[in-house]
C-alpha positions in Angstrom: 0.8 52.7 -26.3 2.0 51.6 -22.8 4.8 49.7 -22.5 7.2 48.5 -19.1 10.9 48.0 -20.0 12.3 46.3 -16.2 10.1 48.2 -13.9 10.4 46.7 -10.5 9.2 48.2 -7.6 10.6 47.7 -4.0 9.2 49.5 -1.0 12.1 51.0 2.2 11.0 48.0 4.3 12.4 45.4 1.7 9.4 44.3 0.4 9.1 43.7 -3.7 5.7 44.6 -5.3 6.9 44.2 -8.6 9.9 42.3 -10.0 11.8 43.4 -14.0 8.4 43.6 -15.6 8.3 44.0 -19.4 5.4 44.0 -21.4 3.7 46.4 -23.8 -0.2 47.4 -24.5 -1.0 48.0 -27.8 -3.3 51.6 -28.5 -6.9 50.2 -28.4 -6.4 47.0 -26.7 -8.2 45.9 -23.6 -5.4 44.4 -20.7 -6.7 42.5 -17.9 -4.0 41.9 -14.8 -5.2 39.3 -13.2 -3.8 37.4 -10.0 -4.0 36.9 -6.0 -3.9 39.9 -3.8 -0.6 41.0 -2.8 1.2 40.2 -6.3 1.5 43.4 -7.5 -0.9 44.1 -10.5 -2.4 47.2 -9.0 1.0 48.5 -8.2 1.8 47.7 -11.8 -1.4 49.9 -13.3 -0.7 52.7 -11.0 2.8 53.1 -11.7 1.5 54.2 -15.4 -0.1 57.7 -13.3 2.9 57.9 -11.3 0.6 57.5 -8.3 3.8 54.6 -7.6 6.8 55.4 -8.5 9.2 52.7 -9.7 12.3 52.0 -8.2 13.9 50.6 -11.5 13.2 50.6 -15.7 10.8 52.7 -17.4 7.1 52.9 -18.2 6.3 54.7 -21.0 3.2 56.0 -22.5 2.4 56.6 -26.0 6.3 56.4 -26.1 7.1 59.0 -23.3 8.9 58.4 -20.2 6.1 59.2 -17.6 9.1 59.7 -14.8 9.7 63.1 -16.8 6.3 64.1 -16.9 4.2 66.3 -14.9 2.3 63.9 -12.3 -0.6 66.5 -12.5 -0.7 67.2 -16.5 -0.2 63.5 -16.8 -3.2 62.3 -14.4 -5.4 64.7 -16.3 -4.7 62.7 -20.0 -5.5 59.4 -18.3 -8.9 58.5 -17.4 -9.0 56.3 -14.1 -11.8 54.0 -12.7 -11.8 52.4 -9.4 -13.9 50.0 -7.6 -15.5 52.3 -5.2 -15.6 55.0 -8.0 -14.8 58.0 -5.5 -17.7 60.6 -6.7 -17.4 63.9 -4.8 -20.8 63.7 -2.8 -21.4 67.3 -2.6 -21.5 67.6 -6.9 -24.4 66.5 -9.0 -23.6 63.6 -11.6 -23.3 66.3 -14.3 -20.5 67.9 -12.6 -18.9 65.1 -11.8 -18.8 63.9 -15.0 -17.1 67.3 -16.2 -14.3 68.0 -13.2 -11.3 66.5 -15.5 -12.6 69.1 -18.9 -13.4 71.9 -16.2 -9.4 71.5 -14.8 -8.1 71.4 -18.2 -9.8 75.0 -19.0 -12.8 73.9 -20.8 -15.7 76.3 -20.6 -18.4 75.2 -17.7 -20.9 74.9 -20.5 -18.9 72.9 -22.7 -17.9 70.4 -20.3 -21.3 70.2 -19.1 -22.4 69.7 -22.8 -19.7 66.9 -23.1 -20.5 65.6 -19.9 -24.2 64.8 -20.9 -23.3 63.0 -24.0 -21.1 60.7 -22.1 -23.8 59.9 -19.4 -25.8 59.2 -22.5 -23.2 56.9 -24.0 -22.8 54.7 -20.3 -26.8 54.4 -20.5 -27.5 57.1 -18.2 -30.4 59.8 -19.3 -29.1 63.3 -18.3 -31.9 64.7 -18.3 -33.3 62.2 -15.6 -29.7 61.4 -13.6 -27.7 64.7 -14.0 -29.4 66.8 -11.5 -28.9 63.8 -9.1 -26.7 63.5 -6.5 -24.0 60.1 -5.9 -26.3 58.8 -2.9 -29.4 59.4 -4.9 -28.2 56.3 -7.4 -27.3 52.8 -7.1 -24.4 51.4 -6.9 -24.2 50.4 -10.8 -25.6 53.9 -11.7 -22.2 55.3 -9.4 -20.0 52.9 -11.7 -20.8 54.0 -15.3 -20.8 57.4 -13.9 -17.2 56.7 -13.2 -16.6 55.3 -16.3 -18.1 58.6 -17.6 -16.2 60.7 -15.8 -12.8 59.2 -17.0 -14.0 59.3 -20.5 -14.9 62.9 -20.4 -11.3 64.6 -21.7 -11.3 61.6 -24.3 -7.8 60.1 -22.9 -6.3 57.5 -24.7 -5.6 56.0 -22.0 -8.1 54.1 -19.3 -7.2 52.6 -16.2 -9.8 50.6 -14.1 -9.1 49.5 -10.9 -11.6 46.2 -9.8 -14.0 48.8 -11.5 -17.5 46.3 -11.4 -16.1 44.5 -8.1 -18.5 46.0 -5.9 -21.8 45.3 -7.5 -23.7 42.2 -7.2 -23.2 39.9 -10.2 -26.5 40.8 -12.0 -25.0 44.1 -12.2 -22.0 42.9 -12.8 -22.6 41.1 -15.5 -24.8 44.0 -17.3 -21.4 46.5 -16.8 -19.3 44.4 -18.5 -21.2 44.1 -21.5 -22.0 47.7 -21.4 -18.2 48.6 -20.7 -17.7 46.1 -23.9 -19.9 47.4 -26.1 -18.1 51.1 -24.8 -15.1 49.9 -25.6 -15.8 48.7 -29.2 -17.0 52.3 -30.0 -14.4 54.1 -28.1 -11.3 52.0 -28.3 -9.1 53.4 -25.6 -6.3 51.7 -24.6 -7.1 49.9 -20.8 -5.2 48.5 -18.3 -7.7 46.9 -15.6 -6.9 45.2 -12.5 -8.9 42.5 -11.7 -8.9 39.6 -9.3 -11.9 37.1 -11.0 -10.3 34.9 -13.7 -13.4 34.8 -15.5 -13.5 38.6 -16.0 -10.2 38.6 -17.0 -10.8 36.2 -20.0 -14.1 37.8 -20.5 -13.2 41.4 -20.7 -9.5 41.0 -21.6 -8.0 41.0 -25.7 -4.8 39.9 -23.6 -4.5 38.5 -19.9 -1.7 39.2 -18.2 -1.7 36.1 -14.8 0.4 37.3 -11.9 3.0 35.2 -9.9 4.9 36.8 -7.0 5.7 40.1 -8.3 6.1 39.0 -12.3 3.9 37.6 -15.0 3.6 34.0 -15.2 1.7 34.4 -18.3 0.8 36.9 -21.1 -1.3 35.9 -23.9 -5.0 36.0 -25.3 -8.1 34.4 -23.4 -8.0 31.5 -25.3 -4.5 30.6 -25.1 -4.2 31.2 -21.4 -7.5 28.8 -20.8 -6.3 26.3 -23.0 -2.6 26.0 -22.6 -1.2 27.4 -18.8 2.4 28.6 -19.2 3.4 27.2 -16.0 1.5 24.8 -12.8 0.8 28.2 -10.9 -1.5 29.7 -14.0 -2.9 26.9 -14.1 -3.8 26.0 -10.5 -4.7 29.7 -11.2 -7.0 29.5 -13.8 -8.9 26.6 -12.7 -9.9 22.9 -13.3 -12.6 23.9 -15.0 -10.8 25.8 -17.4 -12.2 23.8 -20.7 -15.7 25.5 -19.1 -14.2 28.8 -19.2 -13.1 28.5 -22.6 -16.4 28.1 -23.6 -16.6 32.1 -23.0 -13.6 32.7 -25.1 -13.9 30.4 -28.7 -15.6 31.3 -30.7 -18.4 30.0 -33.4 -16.5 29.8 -36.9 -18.5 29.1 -40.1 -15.9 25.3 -40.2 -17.8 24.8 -36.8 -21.4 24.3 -38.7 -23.3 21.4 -40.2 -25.6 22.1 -43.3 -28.8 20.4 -42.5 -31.1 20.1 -45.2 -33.2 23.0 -46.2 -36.7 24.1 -47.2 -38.6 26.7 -48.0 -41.8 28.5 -46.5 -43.9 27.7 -49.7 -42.4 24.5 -51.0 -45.0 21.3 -51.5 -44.6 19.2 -48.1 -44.7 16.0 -50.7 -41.6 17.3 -52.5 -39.7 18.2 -49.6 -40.6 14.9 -47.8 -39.5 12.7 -50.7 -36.0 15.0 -50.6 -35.5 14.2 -47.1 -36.5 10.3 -47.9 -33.7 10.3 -50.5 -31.2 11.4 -48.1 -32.3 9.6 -44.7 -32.8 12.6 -42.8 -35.2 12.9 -39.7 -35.9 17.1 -40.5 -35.2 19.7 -42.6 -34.4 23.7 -41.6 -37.3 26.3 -42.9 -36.2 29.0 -44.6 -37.8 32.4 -45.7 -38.0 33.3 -49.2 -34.6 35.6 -48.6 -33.0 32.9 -47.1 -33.4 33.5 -43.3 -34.2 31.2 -40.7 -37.8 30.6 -40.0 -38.1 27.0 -38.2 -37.6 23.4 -38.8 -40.1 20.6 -39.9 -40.0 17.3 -39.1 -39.8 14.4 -41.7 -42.9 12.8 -40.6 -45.2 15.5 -40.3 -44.2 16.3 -43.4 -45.1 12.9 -44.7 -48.2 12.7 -43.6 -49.1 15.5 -44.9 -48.3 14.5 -48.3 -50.2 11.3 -48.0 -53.7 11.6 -50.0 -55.1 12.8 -52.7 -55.2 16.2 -53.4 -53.0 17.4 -50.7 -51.4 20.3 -51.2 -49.8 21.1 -47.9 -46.9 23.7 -47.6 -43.9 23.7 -46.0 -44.6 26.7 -43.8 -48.2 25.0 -42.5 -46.0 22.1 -40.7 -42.8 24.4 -39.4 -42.0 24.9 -36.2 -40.7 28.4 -35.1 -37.0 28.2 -34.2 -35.8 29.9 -31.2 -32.6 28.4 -30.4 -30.1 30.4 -32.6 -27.2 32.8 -32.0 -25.0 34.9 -34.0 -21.8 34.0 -35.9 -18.9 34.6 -34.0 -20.9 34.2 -30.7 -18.9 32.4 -27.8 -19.6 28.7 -27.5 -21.0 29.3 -24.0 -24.0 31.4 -26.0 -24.6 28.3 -27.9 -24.9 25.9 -25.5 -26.9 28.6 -23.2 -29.6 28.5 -26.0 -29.4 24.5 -26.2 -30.1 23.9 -22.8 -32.5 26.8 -22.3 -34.7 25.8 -25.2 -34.1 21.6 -25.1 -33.0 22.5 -28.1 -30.8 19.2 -30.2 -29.0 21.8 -32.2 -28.6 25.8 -32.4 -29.2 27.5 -36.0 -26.0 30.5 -36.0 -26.5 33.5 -38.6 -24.8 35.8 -39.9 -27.4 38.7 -39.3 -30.7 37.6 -40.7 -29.2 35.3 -42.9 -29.2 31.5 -42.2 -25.4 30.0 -41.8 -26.0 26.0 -40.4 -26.3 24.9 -37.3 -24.1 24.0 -34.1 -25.2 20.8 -32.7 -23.5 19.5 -29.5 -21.1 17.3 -31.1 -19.6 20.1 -32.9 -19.9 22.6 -30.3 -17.5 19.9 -28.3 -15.2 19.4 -31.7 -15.0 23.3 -32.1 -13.5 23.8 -28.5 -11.0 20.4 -29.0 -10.1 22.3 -31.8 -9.4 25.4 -30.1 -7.4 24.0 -27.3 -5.2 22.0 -29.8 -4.5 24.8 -32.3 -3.5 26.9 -28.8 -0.9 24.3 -27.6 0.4 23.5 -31.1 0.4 27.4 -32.1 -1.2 26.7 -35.0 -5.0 28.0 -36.6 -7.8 26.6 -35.7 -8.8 25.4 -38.9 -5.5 23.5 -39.2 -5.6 21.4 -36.1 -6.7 17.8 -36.2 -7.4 15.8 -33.4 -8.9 12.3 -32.4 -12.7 12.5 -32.3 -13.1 9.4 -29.8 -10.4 10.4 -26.9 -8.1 7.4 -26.2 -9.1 5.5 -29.3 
């Protein structure tokens, strides 16, 4: 969908923003540019809208040479976000939200109509925020209106300047995963500037890590975490990478241990003598449809089945379970709901369906895994590596 062929860009005084950049976006993929300031991935983004011109190569869009496009007609087919969202003060969100339809022709009450559904779609209530003016909201209200307003013509394509950089990281936090969710409805294709490595490998399918003017690096979260192209990404990226990776790997059904299992209404005394036979210390609790209720412990459950005439249940001795996550949830989720819950193992699902569990040991395995499979360019499921580092 967008794609550089040797762009460089060098200013009269000598200076090089940009230096034979070539990459491509795929439609409906999420690029993060990520780098220090003064390397040149906003000057990159913004020589998509023409609002830079290049002094060399070719940017194209959806496989047309912007250079021999109208600046205007083009700016009006590509939504763009910046940091300090530039709402005109004097219009109400509403309007706002419709000034690219109302400049392409639209009707006022058609824009206005389309307008509304996307303040509804970025979590904002027309009814209660469209009458509203920009210094009547806060500053995370100001950003999904942004958002909103460079969704409103449907372009296919986004570009977001530091759009959640100037929010505090509560908020911060909340618009990504908003913007994420967006984005998995919507798929537009988005270029986004950003300085924080952690949002670039958050928000990012691909992460594109700046040098001096070039890309030092273009790959997939994972792969840019776990094995840095050069020293500079990763000086870049961070010691604590492996931490950062947790954000990025994800939980695979190979990841899980299969505990052993009981249900609600099975006789303590059967289930304790199963867990006898096998040496284990507890057993996961299990609704009649096979989702996760709890766990019980091997010896309450043999104590319950003790004396005479004791007809105890599974379900009298469980324990509720509220350490679990999703499938495909990042390992950083899992070890969130460890720690939060002093939890020895998390139970993952696949909806409400019971999967295993992730205990600590594997959650470490699962991102060795991931780091190896990276570096060797292999899948995940095919790396091997030493369990006891150095052995």
């Amino acid at each position: 969908m967008i794609r550089f062929e040797r762009v460089s860009k060098v200013y009269p005084d000598g200076t090089t923003a940009v230096r034979d950049l070539s990459f491509e976006v795929r439609e409906g993929e999420l690029v993060t540019l990520v780098g220090p300031s003064g390397c040149g991935k906003t000057t990159t983004m913004m020589m998509v809208n023409r609002l830079v011109e290049p002094t060399s190569g070719r940017v194209l869009v959806a496989g047309e040479d912007v250079a021999s496009a109208d600046p205007v007609r083009l700016r009006r087919r590509i939504g763009y976000v910046i940091q300090q969202v530039g709402l005109f003060p004097h219009r109400t969100v509403l309007d706002n939200t419709a000034t690219v339809p109302l400049l392409l022709g639209w009707k006022r009450a058609k824009a206005r109509q389309r307008a509304a559904e996307l303040l509804d779609l970025v979590g904002l209530d027309p009814s209660l925020h469209g009458e509203r003016y920009p210094a009547q909201l806060s500053g995370g209200q100001r950003q999904r209106v942004g958002v909103a307003r460079a969704l409103a013509a449907d372009p296919p394509v986004l570009l977001m300047d530091e759009p959640f950089g100037a929010v505090d990281p509560v908020a911060r936090k909340h618009l990504q995963n908003e913007f994420l969710r967006l984005q998995a409805s919507v798929r537009k294709t988005v270029l986004m500037v950003t300085h924080d490595i952690e949002e670039a490998v958050r928000m990012g399918d691909r992460v594109a890590v700046y040098g001096d003017g070039g890309i030092e690096q273009y790959d997939t979260p994972a792969t840019v975490l776990g094995a840095p192209a050069t020293p500079r990404v990763a000086r870049f990226v961070g010691a604590d990478r492996g931490l950062k990776r947790l954000s990025v790997t994800r939980i695979e059904r190979s990841d899980l241990e299969q505990p052993p299992r009981a249900r609600l209404d099975e006789p303590a005394a059967a289930v304790a003598a199963r867990l006898r036979g096998q040496g284990a210390r507890w057993a996961v609790v299990l609704t009649a449809a096979g989702g996760l209720h709890g766990w019980a412990s091997a010896e309450a459950l043999e104590r319950a089945s003790g004396g005479p005439g004791t007809a105890a249940a599974v379900g009298d001795l469980a324990h509720r379970m509220e350490a679990w996550v999703p499938v495909g949830a990042p390992l950083k989720q899992a070890l969130g709901e460890m720690l939060q819950h002093d939890a020895g193992w998390v139970a993952v699902l696949d909806g409400a369906r019971f999967l295993g569990v992730l205990t600590p040991t594997r959650l470490h395995e699962a991102l060795r895994r991931s780091v190896d499979a990276d570096a060797r360019g292999v899948s995940r499921r095919s790396a091997a590596f030493d369990p006891v580092p150095g052995a």
